[in-house]
C-alpha positions in Angstrom: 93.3 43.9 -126.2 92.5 47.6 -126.6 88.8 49.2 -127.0 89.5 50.3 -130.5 90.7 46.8 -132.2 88.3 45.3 -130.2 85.4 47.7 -131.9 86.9 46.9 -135.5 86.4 43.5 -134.9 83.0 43.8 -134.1 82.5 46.4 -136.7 83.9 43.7 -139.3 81.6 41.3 -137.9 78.5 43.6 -138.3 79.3 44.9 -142.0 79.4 40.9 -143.0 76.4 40.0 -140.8 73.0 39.5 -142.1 69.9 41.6 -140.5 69.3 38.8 -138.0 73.3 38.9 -136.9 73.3 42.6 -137.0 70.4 43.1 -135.1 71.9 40.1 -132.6 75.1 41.9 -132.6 73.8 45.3 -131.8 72.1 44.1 -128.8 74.2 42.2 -127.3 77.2 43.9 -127.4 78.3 45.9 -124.2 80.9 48.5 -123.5 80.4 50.6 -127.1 80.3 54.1 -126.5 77.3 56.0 -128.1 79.6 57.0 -131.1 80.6 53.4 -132.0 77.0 52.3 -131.3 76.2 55.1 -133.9 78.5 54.1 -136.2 77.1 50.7 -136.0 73.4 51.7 -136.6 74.8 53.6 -139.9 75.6 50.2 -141.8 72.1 49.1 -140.5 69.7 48.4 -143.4 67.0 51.5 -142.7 64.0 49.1 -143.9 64.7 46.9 -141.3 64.9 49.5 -138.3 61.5 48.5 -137.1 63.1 45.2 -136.5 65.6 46.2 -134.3 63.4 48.3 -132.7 61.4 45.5 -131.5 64.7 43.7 -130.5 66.0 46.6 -128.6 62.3 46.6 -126.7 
């Protein structure tokens, strides 16, 4: 499986996620590349950043 179906996958996952599977999503995903992680974080509900934040701690 190549990177880039792999991160659509993932990226499908996180756009039907709630916070809580974002947020679990986000964190435990490994191999993303800072602009897929990125691209992640821009579908991420900004209210909720303080959240993740603590997550990410």
């Amino acid at each position: 499986m190549n990177g880039a179906v792999n991160f659509q996958e993932i990226k499908q996952r996180f756009l039907q996620a709630d916070v809580d599977g974002k947020i679990e999503i986000y964190t435990t995903t490994q191999g993303l590349t800072v602009e897929q992680f990125k691209e992640l974080l821009q579908s991420f509900p900004l209210q909720h950043l303080d959240k993740l934040e603590k997550a990410m701690a």
